[in-house]
N, C-alpha and C positions, 0 to 999 in steps of 0.2 A: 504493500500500500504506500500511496506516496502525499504525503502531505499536499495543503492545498497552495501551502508555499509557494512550493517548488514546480505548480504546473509550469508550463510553457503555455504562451496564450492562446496556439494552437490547440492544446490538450484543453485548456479553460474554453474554448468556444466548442470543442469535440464534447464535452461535457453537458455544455449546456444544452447543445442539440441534444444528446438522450435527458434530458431533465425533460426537454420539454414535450418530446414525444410521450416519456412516461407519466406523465401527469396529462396528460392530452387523453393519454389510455383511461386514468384511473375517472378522469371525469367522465367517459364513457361507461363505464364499467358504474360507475356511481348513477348517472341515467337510463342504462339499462336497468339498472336492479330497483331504480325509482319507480317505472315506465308505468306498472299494471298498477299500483296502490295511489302513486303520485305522479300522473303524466306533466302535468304543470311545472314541479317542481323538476321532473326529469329533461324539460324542452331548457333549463337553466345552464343545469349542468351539459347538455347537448350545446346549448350557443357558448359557453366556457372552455369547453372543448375544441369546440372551431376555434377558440384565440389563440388556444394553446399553439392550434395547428401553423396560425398565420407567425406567432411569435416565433416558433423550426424555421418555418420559413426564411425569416429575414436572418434568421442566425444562420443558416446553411448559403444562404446567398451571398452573405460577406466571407464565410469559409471560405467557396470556393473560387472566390476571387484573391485572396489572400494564401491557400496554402493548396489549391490545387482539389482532384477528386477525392482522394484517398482520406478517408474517415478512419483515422482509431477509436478504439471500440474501448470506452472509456465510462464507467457508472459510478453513482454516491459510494456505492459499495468499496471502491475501489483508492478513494479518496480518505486519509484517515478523519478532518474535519470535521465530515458531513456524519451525523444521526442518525443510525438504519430505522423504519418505521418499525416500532414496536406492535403494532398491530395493521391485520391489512384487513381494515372494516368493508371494501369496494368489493370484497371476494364472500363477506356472508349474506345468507337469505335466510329470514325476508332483511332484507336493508333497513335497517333504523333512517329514517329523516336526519332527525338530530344529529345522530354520529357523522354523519354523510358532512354536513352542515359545519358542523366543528372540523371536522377533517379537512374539508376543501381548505378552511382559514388559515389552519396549520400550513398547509402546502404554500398558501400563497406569500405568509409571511417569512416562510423560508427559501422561497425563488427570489422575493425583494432582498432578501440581506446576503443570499449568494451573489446576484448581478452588483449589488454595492459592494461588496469588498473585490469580486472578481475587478470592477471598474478601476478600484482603488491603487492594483497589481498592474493595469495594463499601459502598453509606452505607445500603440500605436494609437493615436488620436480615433482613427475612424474606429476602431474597437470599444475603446472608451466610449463613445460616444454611443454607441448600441446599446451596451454593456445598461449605460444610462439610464436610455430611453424603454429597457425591458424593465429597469428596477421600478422605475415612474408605472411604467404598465401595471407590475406585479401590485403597487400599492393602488392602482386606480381598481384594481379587479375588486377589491370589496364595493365601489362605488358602482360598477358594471352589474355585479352581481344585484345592487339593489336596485338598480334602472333594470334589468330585465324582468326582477322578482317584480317590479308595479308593474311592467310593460306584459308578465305573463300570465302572474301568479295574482290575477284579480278577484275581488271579494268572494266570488263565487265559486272557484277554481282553492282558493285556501280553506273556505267552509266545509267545500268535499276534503280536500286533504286532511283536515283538522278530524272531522268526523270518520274518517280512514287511520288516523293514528291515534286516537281513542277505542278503534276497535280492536287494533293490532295491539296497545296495550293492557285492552281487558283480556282479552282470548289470551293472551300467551304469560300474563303478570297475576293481575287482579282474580279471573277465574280458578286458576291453581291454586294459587297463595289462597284463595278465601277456603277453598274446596280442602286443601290443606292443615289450615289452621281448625276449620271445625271438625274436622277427623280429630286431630289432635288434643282439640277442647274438651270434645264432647265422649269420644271411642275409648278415653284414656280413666276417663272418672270412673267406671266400671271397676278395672281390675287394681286400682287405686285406693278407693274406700274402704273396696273389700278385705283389701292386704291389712289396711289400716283399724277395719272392727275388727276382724279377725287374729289380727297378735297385739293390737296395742302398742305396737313397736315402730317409733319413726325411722330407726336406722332401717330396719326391715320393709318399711313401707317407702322410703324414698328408693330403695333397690329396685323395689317392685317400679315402679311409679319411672325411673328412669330407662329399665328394660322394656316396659310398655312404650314410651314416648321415641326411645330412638328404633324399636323394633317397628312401630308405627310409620314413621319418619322414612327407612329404608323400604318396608311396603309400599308406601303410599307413592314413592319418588320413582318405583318401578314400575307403579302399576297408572301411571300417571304416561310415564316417558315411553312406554312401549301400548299406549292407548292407540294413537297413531301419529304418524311422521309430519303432521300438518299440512301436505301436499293437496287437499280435497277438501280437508275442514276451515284451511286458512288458520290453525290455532296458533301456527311459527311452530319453529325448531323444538321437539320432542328433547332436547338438550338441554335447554332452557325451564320447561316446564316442568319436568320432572324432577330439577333438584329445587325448583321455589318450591313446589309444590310439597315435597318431602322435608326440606327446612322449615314451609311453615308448618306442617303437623309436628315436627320433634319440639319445637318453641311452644305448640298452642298444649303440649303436654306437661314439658318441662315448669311452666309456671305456676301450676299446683301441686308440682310433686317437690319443685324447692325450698314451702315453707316446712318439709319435712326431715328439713335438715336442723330445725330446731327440738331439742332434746324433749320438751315437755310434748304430750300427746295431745290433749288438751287446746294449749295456743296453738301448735301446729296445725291440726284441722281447723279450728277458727280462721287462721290465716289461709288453709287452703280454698276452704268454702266463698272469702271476701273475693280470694282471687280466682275464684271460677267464677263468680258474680263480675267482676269486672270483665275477666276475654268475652264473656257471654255479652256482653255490652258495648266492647269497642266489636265483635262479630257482626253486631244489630248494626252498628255505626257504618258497615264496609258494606253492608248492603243496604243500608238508606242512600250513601254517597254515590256507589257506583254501578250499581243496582238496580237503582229507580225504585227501589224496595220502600214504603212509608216505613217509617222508625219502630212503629207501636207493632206494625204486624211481623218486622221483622224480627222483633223484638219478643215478641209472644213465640213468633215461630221456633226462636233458636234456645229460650226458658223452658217452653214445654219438653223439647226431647233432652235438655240438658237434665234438666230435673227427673224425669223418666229414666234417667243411666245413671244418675246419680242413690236415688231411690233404689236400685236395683243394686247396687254397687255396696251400701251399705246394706240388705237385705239379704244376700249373698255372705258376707260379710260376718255378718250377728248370730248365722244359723247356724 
């Protein structure tokens, strides 16, 4: 690898021509994977792309006016300076908006601060001079990016997107996670109580209580993530869903089996009881919020089977 010192400004414009074809790709790659959920926001990254392309351009046409046809094949990779991307968001599906979003910024503020210090290295005027006028571009591309975003992405065209990435993060976040946490709240009081009328013992009963939550927890994340691939349901990556979904039952379990880490038997259930009264409440709360669920009937819905396992749990338990 050779520092960025020591290119030759040959090698420094060899360079910048693969910069900018691959970020010319990655905005493609970021619009295609936009296209079917967010075509608006995909025709952005698509006209971003065309810059990219016209920016090769002008840097290849002074190339070969200055050192002839022969391209050395030269990348970030190659250069110690440069930053490898820590993650390649352009290559997952479904494509996050956001990520995409954030990502493009990243890209852009690190083509402005390569072209200014490459400009800063270089002795041939007309070089410099490009060198320049690309860094000026690189910073004008947030202001391009929000002239296309009014010129494409009009109230009606973000209402859809908006309401498309609401659904992309109920289906793949919010439905698991909720569908998770009440397994956990609810499936775990049972053999809980039971442990706990039955020896009196909290060292014994929080055993029980944490073998039930993270046994739960690895169930629920299996039986979640191998449901289906999300290819036909639109739910997104089965990768995703199955470990929120399994993290949040081992949490929605763990929170009444940890006040039984407190010695006395007694306080310990008092505390576990308050805090099944509470998950059972912010439960109610996730589905008034994102749910459409009214509070009171969500509210009743998720008291009555909690009490019903709870009931059971301690019944079980006593016999």
């Amino acid at each position: 690898m050779k520092r960025f010192a020591d290119l030759t400004e040959q090698e420094v414009l060899a360079l910048a021509i693969t910069n900018e074809e691959e970020d010319s790709r990655i905005y493609r790659d970021f619009a295609e994977g936009l296209r079917g959920p967010y075509p608006a926001s995909a025709k952005v990254f698509d006209e971003m792309a065309e810059e990219e392309v016209h920016h090769r351009t002008m840097l290849f046409d002074l190339y070969r006016k200055k050192f002839g046809e022969y391209l050395p094949l030269i990348r970030r990779n190659d250069v110690k300076d440069f930053i490898p991307h820590k993650s390649t968001p352009w290559l997952t599906r479904p494509l996050i908006l956001v990520d995409a979003r954030k990502f493009a910024e990243k890209m852009e503020d690190e083509a402005q601060r390569f072209y200014r210090k490459a400009a800063d290295g270089a002795r041939d005027i007309s070089v410099r001079q490009l060198l320049l006028e690309l860094a000026e571009a690189e910073a004008g591309h947030e202001s391009l990016a929000h002239k296309l975003t009014e010129q494409i992405l009009t109230d009606g065209a973000r209402a859809k997107e908006d309401a498309a990435s609401k659904r992309v993060f109920m289906l793949q976040y919010v439905q698991p996670g909720l569908a998770g946490l009440m397994d956990g709240s609810v499936s775990t009081l049972a053999p809980l109580f039971a442990a706990a009328f039955a020896t009196h013992n909290t060292w014994q009963t929080f055993l029980v209580g944490i073998a039930a939550s993270v046994g739960a927890g690895i169930s629920m994340a299996f039986a979640e993530g191998l449901s289906d691939d999300g290819s036909l349901t639109g739910r997104g990556s089965s990768w995703i869903r199955g470990p929120v979904c399994g993290l949040m039952t081992t949490i929605g379990g763990l929170g009444h089996t940890l006040p039984y880490l407190i010695p006395h038997f007694v306080t310990a259930t008092v505390a576990a009881i308050i805090v099944v009264a509470i998950e059972l409440a912010i439960i109610a709360w996730i589905r008034m919020r994102y749910m459409d669920t009214p509070f009171l009937r969500a509210a009743f819905q998720v008291v009555v089977g909690g009490t019903l396992v709870f009931i059971a749990g301690i019944l079980i338990g006593s016999s």
